[in-house]
PLY file of the C-alpha trace (Angstrom):
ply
format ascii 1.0
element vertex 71
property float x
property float y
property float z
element edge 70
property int vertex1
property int vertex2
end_header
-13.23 -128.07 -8.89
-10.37 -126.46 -6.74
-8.65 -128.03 -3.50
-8.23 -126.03 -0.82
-5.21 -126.06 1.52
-3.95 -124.22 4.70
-0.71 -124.44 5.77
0.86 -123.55 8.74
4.57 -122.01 7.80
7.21 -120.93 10.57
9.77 -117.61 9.99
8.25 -115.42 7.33
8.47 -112.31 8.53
7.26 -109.93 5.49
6.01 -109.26 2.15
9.25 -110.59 0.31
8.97 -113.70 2.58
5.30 -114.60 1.87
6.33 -113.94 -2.09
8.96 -116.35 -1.99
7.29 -118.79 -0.33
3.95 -118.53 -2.67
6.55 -118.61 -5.43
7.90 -121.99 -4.26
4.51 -123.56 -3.55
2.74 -122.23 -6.95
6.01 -124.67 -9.08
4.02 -127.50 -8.05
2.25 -129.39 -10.25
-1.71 -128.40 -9.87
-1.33 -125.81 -7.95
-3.74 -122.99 -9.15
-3.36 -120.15 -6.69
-1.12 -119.32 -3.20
-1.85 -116.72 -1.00
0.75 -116.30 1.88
0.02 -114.41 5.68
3.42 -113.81 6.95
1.91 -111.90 10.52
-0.83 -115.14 10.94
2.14 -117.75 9.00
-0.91 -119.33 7.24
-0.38 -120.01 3.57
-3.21 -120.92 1.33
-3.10 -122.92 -1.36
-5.74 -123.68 -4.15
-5.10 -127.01 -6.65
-6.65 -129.13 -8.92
-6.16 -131.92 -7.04
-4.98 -133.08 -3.65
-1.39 -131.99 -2.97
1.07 -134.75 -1.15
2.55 -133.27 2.44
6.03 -134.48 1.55
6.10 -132.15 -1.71
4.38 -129.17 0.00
6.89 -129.52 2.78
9.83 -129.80 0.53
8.85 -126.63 -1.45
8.53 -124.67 1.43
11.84 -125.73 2.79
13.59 -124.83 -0.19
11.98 -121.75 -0.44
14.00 -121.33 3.22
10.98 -121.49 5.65
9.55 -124.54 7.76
6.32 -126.51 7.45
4.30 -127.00 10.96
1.81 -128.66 9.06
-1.88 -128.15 7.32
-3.62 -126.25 9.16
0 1
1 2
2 3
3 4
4 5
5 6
6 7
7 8
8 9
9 10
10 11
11 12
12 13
13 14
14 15
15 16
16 17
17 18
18 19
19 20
20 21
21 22
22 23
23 24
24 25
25 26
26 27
27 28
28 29
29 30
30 31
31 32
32 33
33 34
34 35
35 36
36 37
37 38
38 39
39 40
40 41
41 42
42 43
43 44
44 45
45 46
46 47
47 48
48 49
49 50
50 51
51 52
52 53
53 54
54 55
55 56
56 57
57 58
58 59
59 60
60 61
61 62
62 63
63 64
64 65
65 66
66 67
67 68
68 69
69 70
């Protein structure tokens, strides 16, 4: 069974964005599949399990972007 969760992510801006972003997001543990929407700044995220807001928001700051929140 397979989690799904949209997030709302502030300043990607293009294809390398929403990459680097899905990269950061798909390092965490049970995370299955990302798909990132830089025009719409959604970012989808499929897991195993639910996902804890503090880790989603940390990956997506380090991957240089800011978390608004699930969407």
């Amino acid at each position: 069974m397979s989690i799904t969760t949209v997030l709302s992510v502030d300043g990607m801006s293009c294809g390398h964005c929403e990459r680097t972003v899905s990269a950061g997001l798909s390092a965490l543990p049970g995370v299955t599949e990302v798909t990132a929407d830089a025009p719409t700044g959604r970012v989808t995220v499929a897991s195993a399990q639910p996902l804890d807001e503090a880790l989603l928001r940390s990956a997506v700051g380090e991957a240089g972007f800011t978390f608004v929140g699930r969407s």
